[in-house]
N, C-alpha and C positions, 0 to 999 in steps of 0.2 A: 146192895145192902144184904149184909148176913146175918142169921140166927143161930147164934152160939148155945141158944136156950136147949132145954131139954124139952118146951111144950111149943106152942106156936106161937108169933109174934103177930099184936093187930095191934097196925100201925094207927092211930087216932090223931096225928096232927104232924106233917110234914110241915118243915118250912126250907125253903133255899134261901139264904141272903147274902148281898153282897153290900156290906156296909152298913147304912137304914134300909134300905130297900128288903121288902121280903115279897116273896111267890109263895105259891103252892106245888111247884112242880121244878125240874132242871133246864127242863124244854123249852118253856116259854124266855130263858137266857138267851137259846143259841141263836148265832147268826141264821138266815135263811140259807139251806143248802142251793149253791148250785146246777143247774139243769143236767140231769142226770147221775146226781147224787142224795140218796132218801137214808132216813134213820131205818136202820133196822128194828128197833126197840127205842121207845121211851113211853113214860109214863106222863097223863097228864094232870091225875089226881092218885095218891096213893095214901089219902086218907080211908081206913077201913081195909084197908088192905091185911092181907092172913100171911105168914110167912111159915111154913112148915120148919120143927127142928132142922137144923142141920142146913138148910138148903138156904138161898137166896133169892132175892128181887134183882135184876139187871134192871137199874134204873135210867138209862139212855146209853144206845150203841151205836157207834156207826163204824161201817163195816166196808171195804172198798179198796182197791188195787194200788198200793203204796208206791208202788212203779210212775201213779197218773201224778202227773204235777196239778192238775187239778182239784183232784182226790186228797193229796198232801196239803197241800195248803188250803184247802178247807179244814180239813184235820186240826192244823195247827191254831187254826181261829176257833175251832171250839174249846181244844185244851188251853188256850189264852184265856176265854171264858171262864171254864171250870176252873182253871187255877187260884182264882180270886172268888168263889163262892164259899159258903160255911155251909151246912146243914142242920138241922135240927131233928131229932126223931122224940116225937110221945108217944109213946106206946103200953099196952096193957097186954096181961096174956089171958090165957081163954077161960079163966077164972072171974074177969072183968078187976084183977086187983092193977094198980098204975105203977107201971116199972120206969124205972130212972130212966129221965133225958138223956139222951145219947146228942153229943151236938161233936162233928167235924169239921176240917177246913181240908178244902181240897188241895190244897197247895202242891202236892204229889204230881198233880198234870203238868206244873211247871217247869220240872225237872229235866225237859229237853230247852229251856230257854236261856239257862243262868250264861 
């Protein structure tokens, strides 16, 4: 998640959904990695969250040896995941005034499946 703003970004209400279904976070989606494959990065609240100008949130990473067939096709079950989520951002800036809903569809991760 990036900040286009020119102040900081505090995030006050995440939502992930996939249909009716909403979370708080992208995490609580994914499959269980694995034996020997961890997230390097995810978040599991990012409500309250500060995002400085310019800069971003890495809201779930996974990071791993594209070589392992193991590796890959885990891979592939999470971007099947993400491909079918939307997101929701409320946010406010650091004036406490309430800047417009930002709401995506990841649909992007599915681009290796068509």
């Amino acid at each position: 998640m990036k900040n286009t703003g020119v102040g900081p970004l505090i995030v006050e209400k995440f939502i992930s959904r996939m249909g009716q279904i909403q979370k708080d976070d992208i995490i609580s989606w994914m499959p269980a990695p694995p034996d020997g494959i961890s997230w390097d990065t995810f978040y599991d609240n990012l409500d309250g969250l500060s995002i400085p100008p310019n800069e971003e949130a890495v809201l779930i990473r996974l990071l791993g040896d594209v070589k392992d067939e193991l590796f890959s096709g885990f891979r592939d079950e999470v971007r099947k995941v993400l491909r079918n989520l939307e997101i929701v951002v409320q946010y406010r800036d650091i004036y406490s005034r309430k800047m417009p809903t930002k709401e995506a569809d990841l649909k992007w991760f599915g681009r290796h499946f068509i």
